[in-house]
C-alpha positions as CSV (number, residue, x, y, z in Angstrom):
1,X,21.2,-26.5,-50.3
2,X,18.7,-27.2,-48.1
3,X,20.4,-28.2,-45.3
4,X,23.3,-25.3,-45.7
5,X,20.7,-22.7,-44.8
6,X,19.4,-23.5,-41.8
7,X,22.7,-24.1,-40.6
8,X,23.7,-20.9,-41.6
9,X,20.8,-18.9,-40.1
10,X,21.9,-21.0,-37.1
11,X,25.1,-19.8,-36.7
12,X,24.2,-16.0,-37.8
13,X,21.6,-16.5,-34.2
14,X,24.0,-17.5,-32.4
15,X,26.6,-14.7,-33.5
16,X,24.6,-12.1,-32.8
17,X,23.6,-13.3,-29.5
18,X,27.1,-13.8,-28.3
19,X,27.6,-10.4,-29.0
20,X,25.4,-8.9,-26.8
21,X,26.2,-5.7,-24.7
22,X,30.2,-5.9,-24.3
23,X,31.2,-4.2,-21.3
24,X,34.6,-3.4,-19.8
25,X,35.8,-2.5,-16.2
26,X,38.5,-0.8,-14.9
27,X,38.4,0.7,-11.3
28,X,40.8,2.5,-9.1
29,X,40.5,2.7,-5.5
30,X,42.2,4.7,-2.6
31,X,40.5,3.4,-0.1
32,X,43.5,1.0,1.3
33,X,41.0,-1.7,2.9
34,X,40.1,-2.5,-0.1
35,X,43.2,-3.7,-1.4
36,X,43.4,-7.6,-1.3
37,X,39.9,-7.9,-1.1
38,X,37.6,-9.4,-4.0
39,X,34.6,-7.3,-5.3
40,X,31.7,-8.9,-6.9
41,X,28.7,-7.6,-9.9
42,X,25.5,-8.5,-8.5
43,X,22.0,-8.1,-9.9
44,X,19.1,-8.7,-8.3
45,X,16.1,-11.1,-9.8
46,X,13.4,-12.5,-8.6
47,X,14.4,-10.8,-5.0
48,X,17.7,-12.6,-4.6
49,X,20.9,-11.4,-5.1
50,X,23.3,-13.6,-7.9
51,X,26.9,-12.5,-8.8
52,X,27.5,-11.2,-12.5
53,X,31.3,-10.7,-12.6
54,X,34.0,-10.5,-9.9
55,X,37.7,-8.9,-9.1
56,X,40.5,-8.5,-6.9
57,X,41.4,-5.2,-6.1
58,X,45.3,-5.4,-6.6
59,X,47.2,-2.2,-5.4
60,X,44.5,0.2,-5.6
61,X,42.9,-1.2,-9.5
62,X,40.7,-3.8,-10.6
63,X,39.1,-5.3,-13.7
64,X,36.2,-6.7,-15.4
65,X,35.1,-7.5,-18.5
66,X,32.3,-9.8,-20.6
67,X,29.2,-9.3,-22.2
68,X,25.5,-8.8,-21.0
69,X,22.4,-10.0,-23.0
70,X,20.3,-6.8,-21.7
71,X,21.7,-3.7,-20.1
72,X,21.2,-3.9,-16.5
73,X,21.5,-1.8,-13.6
74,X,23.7,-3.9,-10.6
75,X,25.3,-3.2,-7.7
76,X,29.4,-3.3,-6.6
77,X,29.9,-5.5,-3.5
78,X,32.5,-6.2,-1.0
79,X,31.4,-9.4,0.1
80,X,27.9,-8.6,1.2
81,X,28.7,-5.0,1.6
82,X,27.0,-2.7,-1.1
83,X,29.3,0.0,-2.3
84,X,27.6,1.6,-5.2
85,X,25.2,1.1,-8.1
86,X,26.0,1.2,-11.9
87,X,24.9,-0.1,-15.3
88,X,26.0,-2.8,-17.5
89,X,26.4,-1.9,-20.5
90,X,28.3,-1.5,-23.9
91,X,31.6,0.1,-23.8
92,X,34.0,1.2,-21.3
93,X,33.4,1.8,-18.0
94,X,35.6,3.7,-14.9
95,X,35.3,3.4,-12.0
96,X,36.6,5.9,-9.1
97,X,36.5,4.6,-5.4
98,X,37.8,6.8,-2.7
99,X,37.3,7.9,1.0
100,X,34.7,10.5,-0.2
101,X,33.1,9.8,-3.0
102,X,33.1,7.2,-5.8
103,X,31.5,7.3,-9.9
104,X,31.0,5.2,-12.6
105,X,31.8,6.9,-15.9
106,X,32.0,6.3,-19.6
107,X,28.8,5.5,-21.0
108,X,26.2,7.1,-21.1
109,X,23.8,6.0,-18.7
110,X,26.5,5.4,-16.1
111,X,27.5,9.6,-17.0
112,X,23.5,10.2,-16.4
113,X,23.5,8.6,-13.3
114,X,26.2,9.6,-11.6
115,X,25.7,13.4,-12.5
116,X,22.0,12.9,-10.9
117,X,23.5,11.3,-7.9
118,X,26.3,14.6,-7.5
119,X,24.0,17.2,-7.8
120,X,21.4,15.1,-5.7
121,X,24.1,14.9,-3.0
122,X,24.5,18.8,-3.5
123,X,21.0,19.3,-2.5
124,X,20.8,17.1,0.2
125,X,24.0,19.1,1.7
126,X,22.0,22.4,1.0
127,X,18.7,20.8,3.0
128,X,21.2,19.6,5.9
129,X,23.0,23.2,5.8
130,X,19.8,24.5,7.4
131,X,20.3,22.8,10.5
132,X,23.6,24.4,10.6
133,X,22.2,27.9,9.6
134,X,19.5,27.7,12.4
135,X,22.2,27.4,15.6
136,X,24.2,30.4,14.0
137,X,20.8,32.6,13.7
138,X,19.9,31.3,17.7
139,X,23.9,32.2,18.4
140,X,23.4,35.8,17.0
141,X,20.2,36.2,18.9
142,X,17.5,36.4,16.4
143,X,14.0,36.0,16.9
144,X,12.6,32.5,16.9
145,X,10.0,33.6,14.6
146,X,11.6,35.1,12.4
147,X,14.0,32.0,12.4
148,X,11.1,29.6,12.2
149,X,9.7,31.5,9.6
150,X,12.5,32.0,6.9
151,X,13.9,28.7,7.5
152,X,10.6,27.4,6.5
153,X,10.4,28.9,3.4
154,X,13.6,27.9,2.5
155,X,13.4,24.1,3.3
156,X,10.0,24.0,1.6
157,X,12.1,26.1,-1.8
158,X,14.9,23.5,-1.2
159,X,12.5,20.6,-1.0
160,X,10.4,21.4,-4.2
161,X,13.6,21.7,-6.2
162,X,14.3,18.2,-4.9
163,X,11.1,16.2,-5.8
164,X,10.9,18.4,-9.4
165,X,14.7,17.5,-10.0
166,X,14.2,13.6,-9.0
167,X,10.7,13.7,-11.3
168,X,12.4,15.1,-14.3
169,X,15.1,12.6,-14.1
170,X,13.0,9.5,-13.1
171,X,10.4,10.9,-16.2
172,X,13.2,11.3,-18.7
173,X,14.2,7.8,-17.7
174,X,11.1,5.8,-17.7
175,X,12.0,3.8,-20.4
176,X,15.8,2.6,-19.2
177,X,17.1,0.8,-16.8
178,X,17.4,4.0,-15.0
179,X,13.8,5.3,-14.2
180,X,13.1,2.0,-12.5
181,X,16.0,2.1,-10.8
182,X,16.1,5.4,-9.3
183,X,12.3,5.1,-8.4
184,X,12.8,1.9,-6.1
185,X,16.1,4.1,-4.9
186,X,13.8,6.8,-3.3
187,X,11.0,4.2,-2.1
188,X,14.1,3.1,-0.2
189,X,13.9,5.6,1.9
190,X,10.3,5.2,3.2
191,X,9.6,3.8,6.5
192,X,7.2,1.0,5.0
193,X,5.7,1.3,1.1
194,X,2.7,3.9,1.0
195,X,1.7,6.7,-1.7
196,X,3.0,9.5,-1.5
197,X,2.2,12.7,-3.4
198,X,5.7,12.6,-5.2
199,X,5.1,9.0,-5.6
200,X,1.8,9.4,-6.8
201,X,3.0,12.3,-9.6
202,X,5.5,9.9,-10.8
203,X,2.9,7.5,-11.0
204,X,0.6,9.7,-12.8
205,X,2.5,10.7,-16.0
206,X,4.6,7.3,-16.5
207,X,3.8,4.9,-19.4
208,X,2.9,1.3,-19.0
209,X,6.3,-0.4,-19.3
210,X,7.3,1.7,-16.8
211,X,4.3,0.6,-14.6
212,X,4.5,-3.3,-15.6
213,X,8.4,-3.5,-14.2
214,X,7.7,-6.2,-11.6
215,X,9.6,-4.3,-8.8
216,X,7.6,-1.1,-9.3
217,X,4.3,-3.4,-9.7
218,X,5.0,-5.2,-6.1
219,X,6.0,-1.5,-4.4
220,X,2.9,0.2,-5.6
221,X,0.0,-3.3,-4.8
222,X,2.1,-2.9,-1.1
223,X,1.8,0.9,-1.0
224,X,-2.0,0.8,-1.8
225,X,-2.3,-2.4,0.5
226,X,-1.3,0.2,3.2
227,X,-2.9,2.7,2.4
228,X,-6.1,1.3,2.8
229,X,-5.0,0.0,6.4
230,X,-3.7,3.4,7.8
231,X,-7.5,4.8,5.9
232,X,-9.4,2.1,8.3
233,X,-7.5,2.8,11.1
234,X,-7.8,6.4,11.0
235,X,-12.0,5.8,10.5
236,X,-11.7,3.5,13.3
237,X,-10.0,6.4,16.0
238,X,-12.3,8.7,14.3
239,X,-15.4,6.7,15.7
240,X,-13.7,5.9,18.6
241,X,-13.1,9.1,19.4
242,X,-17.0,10.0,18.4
243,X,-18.3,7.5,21.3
C-alpha cells in the first residue's frame, strides 16, 4: 500500500498537467496569397521569438489545435511576417483573415481584445478624419483661426477619449495576459522608451504583478534611463545658453 500511493498521486500530476489550457484553431482567409503558404504561433520569451503551433492555409482555412500550460498572448506569422496578435487559451478559437480586417473570436479574452482593437481603430479613423475635415474647411474659405481653433479642440476631445479608453482597458486587464500585452502594444509606438504622462498614469494605479512582468520591468528601467539623459541634456543647453 505504500508504494500504490505515490504512484497514484503520480499519475493524478501528471493528468492534470497534460490537461492544461486546450485550445482549438480554425481560420478562414480571403486573402488569396495566403493560400499555400504555412502560418506559424509564436511567442516571445526571453526576447526571442520560438514557434508554438503551425498550419497550412489550404483553400482559404486552416487549423490548429493542442494544449498550453499558461494562457498566453502570441502572435500569427507568415514566415517572419506578423499578421495579428491573439491568446492561447481554452476553448475554441476563429479566426477571420481578410483584405481589410481580420479577428480572433470565441473566448473570452480573444472577444475582449478584438472589440478593443475595433473601436480603437474607430478612433484612430475619427483622429485621421481631421486632416480630411481641415482641407474641406480651407476649400470653403474659412478662417484659419477659426479652423485652427475648433480643430484643436476637437483633436484634444478625440485624444482624451483615446488615452481614457486605452487606460480603462489596460486597468481592467492588469492582471491577464492582456494588460501587459496591450501596454507594450502602445510603447510600440514611441520613438525610443520614455515616460509619458499616459504612461506614467498607467503606471500609477497598477498593482505589483502588473509592474514585476519582466517586459514592462525592462520598458519602464529604459524609459527612466532616458529620462534622466534628455533631463541632463536639457540642464546642459540651459547653461550653455546662460554663458
Amino acid at each position: 500500500m505504500n508504494v500504490v500511493r505515490p504512484l497514484s498521486y503520480l499519475f493524478l500530476l501528471l493528468l492534470l498537467s497534460s490537461c492544461g489550457n486546450k485550445y482549438k484553431i480554425e481560420g478562414t482567409s480571403s486573402v488569396t496569397s495566403l493560400d499555400g503558404k504555412k502560418l506559424f504561433l509564436k511567442t516571445l520569451r526571453n526576447g526571442e521569438w520560438f514557434s508554438l503551433d503551425s498550419a497550412e492555409v489550404v483553400h482559404g482555412t486552416f487549423k490548429m489545435k493542442g494544449s498550453v500550460d499558461s494562457i498566453m498572448m502570441v502572435t500569427l506569422y507568415m514566415d517572419d511576417e506578423s499578421i495579428m496578435p491573439l491568446v492561447v487559451e481554452d476553448g475554441n478559437i476563429k479566426i477571420s483573415i481578410d483584405n481589410t480586417q481580420m479577428s480572433a473570436k470565441g473566448t473570452p479574452l480573444n472577444d475582449a481584445l478584438y472589440e478593443f482593437i475595433e473601436k480603437k481603430n474607430s478612433m484612430d479613423l475619427k483622429i485621421e478624419e481631421l486632416e480630411r475635415k481641415e482641407a474641406r474647411m480651407v476649400m470653403n474659405g474659412a478662417d484659419f483661426a477659426v479652423i485652427h481653433e475648433e480643430l484643436n479642440k476637437e483633436g484634444e476631445a478625440l485624444a482624451k477619449e483615446m488615452n481614457e479608453y486605452v487606460k480603462q482597458f489596460i486597468s481592467t486587464n492588469y492582471d491577464n495576459v492582456l494588460g501587459p500585452s496591450v501596454f507594450m502594444m502602445l510603447c510600440s509606438n514611441l520613438p525610443y522608451p520614455v515616460m509619458t504622462p499616459q504612461i506614467q498614469d498607467i503606471m500609477k494605479d497598477a498593482p505589483v504583478t502588473f509592474k514585476d512582468n519582466c517586459m514592462i520591468k525592462e520598458f519602464v528601467s529604459k524609459a527612466k534611463e532616458n529620462m534622466q539623459l534628455i533631463e541632463e541634456h536639457r540642464r546642459m543647453e540651459q547653461n550653455a545658453s546662460m554663458q
